[in-house]
VEXDRENPA-691532 format. One line per 4 residues: number of its first residue (from 1); their letters; for each residue x, y, z of N, C-alpha, C. Coordinates in steps of 0.2 Angstrom, whole numbers, always signed. Example, Ala and Ser with C-alpha at 12.3 -4.5 7.8 and 13.67 -1.06 7.14 Angstrom:
1 = AS = +66/-28/+39/+62/-22/+39/+66/-16/+39  +64/-11/+35/+68/-5/+36/+64/+0/+39
This chain:
1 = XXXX = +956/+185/+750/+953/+178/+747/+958/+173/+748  +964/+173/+748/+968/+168/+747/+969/+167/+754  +968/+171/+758/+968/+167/+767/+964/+163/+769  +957/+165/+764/+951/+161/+767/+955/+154/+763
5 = XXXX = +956/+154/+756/+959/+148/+754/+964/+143/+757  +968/+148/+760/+973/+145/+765/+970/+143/+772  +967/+144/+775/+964/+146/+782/+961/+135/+782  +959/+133/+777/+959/+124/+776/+965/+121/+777
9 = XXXX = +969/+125/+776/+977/+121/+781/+978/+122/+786  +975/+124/+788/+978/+128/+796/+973/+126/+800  +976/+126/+807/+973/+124/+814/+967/+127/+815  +961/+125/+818/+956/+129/+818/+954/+137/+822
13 = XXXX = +963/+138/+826/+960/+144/+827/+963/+149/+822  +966/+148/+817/+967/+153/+811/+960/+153/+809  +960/+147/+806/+951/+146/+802/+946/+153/+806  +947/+149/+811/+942/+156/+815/+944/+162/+817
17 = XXXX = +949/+166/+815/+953/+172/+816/+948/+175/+807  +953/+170/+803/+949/+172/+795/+940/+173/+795  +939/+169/+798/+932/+171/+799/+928/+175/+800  +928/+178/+807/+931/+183/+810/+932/+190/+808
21 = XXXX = +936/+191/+803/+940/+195/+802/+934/+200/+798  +928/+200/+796/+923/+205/+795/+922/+210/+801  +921/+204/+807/+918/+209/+814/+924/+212/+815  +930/+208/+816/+937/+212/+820/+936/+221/+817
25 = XXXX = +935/+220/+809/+936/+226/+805/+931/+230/+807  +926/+228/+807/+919/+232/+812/+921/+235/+819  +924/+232/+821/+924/+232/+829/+929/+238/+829  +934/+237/+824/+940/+242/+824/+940/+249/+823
29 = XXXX = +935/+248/+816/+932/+255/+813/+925/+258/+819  +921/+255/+821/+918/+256/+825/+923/+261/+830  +927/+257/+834/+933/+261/+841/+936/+266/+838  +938/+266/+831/+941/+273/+829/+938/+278/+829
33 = XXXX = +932/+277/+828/+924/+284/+825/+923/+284/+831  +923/+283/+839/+922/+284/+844/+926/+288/+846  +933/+286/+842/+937/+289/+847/+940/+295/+844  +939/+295/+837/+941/+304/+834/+936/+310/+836
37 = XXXX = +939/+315/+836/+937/+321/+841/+936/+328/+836  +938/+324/+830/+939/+331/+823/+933/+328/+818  +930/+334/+816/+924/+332/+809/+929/+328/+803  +936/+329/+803/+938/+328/+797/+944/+322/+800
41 = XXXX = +944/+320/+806/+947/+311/+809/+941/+307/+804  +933/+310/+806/+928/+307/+805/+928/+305/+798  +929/+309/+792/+928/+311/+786/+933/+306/+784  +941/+304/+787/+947/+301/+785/+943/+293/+786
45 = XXXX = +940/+292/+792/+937/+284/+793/+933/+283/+787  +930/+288/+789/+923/+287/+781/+928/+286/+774  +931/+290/+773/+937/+289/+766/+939/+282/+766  +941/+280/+771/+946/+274/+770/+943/+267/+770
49 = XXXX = +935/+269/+777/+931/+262/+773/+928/+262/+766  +926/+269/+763/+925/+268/+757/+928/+265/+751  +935/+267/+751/+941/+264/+750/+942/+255/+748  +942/+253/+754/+940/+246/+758/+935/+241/+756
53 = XXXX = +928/+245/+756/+923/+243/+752/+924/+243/+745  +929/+248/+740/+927/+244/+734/+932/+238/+733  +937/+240/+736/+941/+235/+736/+941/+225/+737  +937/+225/+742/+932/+219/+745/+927/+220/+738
57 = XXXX = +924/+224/+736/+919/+224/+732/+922/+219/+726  +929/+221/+724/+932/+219/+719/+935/+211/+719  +936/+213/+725/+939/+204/+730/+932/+198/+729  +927/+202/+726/+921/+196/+728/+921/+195/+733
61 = XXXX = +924/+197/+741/+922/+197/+747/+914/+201/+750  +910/+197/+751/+904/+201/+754/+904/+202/+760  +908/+196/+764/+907/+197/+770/+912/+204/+774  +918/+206/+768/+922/+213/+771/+921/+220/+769
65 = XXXX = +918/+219/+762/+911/+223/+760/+907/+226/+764  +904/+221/+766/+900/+223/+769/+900/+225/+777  +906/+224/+780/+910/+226/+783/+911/+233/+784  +914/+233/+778/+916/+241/+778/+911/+247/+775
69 = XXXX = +905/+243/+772/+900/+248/+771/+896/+250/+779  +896/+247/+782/+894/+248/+789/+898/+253/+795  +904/+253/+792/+908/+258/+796/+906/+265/+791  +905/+263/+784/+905/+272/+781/+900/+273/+783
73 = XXXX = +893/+266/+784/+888/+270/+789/+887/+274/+793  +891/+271/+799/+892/+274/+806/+895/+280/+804  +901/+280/+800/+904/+287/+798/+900/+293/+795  +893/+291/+791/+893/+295/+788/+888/+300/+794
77 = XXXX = +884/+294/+798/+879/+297/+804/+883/+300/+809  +890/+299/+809/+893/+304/+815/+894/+310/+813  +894/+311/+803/+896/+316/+800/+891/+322/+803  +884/+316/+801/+880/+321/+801/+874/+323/+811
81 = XXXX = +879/+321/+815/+878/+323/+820/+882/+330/+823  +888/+327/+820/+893/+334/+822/+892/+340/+818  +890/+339/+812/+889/+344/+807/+882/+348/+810  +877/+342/+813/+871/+349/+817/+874/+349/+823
85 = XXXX = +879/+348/+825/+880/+352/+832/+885/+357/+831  +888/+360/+824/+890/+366/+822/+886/+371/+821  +879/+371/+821/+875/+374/+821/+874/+380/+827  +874/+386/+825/+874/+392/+829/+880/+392/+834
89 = XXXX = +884/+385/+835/+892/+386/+837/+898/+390/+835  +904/+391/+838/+910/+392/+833/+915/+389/+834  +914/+382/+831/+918/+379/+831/+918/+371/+837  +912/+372/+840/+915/+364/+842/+916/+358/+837
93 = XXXX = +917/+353/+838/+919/+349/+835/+923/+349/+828  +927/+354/+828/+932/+358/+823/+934/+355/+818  +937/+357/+816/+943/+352/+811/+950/+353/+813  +953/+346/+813/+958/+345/+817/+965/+349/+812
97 = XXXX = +965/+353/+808/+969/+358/+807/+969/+364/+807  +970/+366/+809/+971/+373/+809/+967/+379/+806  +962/+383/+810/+958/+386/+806/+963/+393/+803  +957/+393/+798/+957/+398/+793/+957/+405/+793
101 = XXXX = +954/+408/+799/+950/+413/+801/+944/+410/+803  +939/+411/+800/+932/+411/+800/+930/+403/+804  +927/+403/+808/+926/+395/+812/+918/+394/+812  +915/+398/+808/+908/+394/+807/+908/+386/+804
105 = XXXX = +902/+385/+804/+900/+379/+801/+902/+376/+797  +900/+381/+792/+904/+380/+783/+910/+378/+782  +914/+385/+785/+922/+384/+786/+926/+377/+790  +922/+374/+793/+924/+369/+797/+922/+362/+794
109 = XXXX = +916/+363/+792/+914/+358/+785/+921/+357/+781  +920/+363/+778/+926/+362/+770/+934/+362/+773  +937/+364/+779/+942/+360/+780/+943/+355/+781  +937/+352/+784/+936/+343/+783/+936/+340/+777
113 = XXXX = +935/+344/+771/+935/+343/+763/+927/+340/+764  +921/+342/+768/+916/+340/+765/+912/+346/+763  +909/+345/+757/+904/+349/+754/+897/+351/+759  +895/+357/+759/+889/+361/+765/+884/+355/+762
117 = XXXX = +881/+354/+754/+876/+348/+751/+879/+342/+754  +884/+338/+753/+884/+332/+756/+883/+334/+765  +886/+338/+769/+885/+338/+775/+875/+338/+777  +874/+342/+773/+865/+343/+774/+861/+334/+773
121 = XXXX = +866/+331/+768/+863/+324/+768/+863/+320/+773  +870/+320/+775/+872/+318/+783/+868/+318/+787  +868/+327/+788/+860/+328/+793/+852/+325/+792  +851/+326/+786/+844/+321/+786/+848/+314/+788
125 = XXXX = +851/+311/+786/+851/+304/+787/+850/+303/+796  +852/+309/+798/+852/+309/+808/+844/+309/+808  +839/+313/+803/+833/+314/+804/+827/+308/+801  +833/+305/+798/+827/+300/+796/+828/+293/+802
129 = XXXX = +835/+291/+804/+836/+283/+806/+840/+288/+813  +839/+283/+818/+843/+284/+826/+849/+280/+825  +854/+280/+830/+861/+277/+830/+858/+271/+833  +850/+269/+835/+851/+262/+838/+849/+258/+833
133 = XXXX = +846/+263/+826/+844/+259/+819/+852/+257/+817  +857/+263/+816/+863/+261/+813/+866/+253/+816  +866/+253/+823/+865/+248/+826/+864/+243/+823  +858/+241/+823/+854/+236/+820/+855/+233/+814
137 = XXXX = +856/+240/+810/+856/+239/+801/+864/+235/+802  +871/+237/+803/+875/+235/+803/+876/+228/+805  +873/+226/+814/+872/+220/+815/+867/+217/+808  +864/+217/+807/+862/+213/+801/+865/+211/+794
141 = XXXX = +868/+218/+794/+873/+215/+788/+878/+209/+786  +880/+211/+795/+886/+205/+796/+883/+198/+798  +877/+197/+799/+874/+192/+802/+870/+189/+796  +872/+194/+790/+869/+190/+782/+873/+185/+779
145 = X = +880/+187/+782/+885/+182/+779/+888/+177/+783
């Protein structure tokens, strides 16, 4: 809050850097969930814009809020696409520590530290809306504010 405050002293391409700085956050979080390769990369992104969002939430910031609610979106549907592509596999899309023994579905879930319930949520959420809805939904977020 106190950049945007500040951002009326400054040249106008700070001003618009501050502005800005919803998408950049989207854009970044966006390229990091593309670019993790582990159910539990996936899980640390979703954490951390959760994180983020109450924090902006607390800032009275809507436009980083909402921000970062958009990335746990993406997060949570990438959750729940790798979580059905553990199904009847052993192990693709693993968890990026070291298995336990046993590399079914479950097992791979919960060294990601997600719940088999919260992973089933995920999965419906694949089965109700497409990644071109995630899309959409997020561009509108940002295009609220």
């Amino acid at each position: 809050m106190r950049a945007v405050v500040k951002a009326v002293d400054r040249p106008a391409s700070d001003a618009a850097i501050v502005r800005d700085a919803p998408m950049l956050a989207y854009d970044r979080g966006r390229r990091e969930l593309m670019q993790a390769v582990a159910v539990d990369e996936v899980k640390t992104i979703r954490d951390q814009a959760e994180a983020l969002r109450r924090y902006w939430a607390q800032r009275h910031d809507k436009e980083m809020e909402a921000a970062c609610s958009a990335i746990r979106l993406r997060a949570d549907y990438e959750i729940g696409v790798r979580s059905k592509a553990l199904e009847g596999t052993s192990g693709q899309y693993q968890s990026k520590s070291p298995p336990s023994g046993d590399l079914g579905k479950e097992s791979v879930l919960r060294e990601a530290g997600i719940a088999p319930q919260r992973a089933r949520e995920f999965e419906k959420l694949t089965e109700i809306i497409t990644e071109k809805d995630v899309d959409r939904l997020c561009r509108e977020a940002h295009q609220r504010f």
